[in-house]
N, C-alpha and C positions, 0 to 999 in steps of 0.2 A: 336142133338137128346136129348129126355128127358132121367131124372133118371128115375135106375131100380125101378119100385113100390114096384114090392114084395120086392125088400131089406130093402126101406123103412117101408113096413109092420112090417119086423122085427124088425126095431129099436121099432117100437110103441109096438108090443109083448115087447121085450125086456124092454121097460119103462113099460108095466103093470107089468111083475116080480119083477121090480124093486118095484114098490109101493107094492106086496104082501111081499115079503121080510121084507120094512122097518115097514108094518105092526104087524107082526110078532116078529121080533124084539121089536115092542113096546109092543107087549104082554109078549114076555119071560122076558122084564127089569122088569115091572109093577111087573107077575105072581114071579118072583125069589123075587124081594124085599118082596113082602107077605109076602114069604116063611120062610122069614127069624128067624121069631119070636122075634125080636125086639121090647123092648118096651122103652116108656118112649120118650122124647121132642126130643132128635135127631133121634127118630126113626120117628117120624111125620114128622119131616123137611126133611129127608131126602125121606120119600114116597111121600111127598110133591113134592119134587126137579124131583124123578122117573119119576110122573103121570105130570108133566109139560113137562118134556122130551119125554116123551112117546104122549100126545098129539101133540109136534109139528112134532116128526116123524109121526104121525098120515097125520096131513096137510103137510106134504112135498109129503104124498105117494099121497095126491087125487091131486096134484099137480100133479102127475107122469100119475095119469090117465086121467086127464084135456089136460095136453100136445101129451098124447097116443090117446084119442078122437080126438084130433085138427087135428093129423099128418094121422088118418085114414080119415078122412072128406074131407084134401087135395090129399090123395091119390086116393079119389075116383072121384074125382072133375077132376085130373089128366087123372085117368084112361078112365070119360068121354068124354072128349076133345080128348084124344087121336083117341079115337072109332069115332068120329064127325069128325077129321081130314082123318081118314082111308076110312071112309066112302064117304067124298068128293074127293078124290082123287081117288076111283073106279067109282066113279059117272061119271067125270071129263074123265078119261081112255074110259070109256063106249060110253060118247058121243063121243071123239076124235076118236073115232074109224069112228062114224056115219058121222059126219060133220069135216075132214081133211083139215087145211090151213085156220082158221078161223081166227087167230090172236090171238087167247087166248095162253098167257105165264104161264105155271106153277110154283107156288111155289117148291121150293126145297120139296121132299118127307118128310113128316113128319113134314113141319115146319107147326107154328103155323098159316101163314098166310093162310092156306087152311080155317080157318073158315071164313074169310073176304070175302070169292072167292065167287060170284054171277054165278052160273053154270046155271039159270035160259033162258038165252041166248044164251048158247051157246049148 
């Protein structure tokens, strides 16, 4: 049997929060060093050093939502095969009812080989 979707759905929620999070975070580091009122050459290097760090939490988040896009693309790609498999195996059910002892072997319920199955026939 396949994985749960919806749980998977969750982990991809869950890595969007994760990229608002790290977002976030690179706004309070940025926004706090501002704050600071610092001036002068280590004050530059170090807003400098801030808005460096704060850009690559920036790309680690859209990284997070690149990875979160991916895992919901497979999910649903998942989810349509699943419906393709379900659907040939009422199809399948429906004739066997009609034409009993034809020779046709079914795949185990749910497995993926119902997309291969040629029902055209039978």
């Amino acid at each position: 049997m396949y994985g749960d979707t919806d749980v998977i759905r969750r982990r991809a929620a869950e890595l969007r929060e994760q990229g608002v999070d790290l977002r976030g975070l690179a706004d309070r580091l940025v926004a706090r060093t501002d704050a600071v009122g610092w001036t002068g050459r280590a004050a530059d290097a170090l807003a400098l050093r801030v808005r460096e760090r704060a850009a690559h939490l920036r790309a680690v988040a859209a990284r997070h939502d690149t990875a979160a896009d991916s895992i919901e693309a497979h999910v649903a790609e998942v989810d349509r095969l699943k419906d393709a498999i379900a659907a040939a195996e009422r199809q399948a059910r429906r004739r066997a009812d009609r034409l009993p002892g034809d020779g046709f072997v079914a795949p185990p319920p749910g497995h993926q080989d119902w997309l291969a199955v040629d029902l055209r026939g039978h």
